[in-house]
C-alpha positions in Angstrom: -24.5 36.8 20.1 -27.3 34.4 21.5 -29.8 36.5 20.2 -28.7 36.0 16.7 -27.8 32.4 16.9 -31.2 31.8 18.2 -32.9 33.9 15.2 -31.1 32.1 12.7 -31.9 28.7 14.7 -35.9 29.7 14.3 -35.6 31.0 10.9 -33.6 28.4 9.6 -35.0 25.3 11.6 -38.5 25.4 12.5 -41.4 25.0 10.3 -42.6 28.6 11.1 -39.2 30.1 10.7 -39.1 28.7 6.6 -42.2 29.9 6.2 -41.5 33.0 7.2 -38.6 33.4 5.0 -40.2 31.9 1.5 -43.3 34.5 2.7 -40.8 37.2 2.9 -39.1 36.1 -0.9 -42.6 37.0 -2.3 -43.5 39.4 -0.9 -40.2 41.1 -1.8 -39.8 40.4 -4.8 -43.8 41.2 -5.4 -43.0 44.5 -4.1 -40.0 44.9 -6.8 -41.8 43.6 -9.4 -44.5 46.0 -8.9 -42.0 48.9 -8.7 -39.9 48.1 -11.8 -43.6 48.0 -13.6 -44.5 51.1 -12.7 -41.1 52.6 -13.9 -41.9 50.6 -17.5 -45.3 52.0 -17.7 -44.1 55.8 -16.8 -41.4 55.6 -18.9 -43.1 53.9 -22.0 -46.9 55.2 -21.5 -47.1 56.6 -25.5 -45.3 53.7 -26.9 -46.9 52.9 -30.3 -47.0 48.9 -31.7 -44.3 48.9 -34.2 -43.6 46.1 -37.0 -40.4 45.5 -34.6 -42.3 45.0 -31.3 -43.4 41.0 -30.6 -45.2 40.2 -28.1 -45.2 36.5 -26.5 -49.7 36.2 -26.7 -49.5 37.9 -29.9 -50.8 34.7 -32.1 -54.5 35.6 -33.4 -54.9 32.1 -34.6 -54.9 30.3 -31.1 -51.9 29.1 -29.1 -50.6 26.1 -31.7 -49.4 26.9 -34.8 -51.6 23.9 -36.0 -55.2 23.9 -36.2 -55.9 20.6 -35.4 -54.7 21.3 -32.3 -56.6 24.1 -31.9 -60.2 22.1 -31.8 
């Protein structure tokens, strides 16, 4: 039981032990972002650009919808 009161003491108290967790939270979810990717790609790798489809960088113009803004 001291063994896990004192791992939670370090993870959750000390500098190093914070860290080490907000470390871990990237890399984790870098490693299931990456996966879930993957997946997308397999699953829609002939996928042809329909009316329908919208993508959010998509705007040929620039990225205002005002052209003064633009310059």
């Amino acid at each position: 039981m001291d063994l896990i009161t004192g791992a939670f003491k370090w993870l959750f108290q000390t500098r190093t032990g914070v860290l080490t967790l907000l470390g871990g939270g990237i890399v984790l979810f870098f490693i299931i972002s990456a996966i879930l990717e993957v997946r997308t790609r397999a699953k829609y790798k002939n996928h042809e650009r329909s009316e329908d489809d919208w993508d959010l960088f998509d705007d040929e113009s620039g990225w205002s919808e005002f052209e003064d803004d633009n310059k």
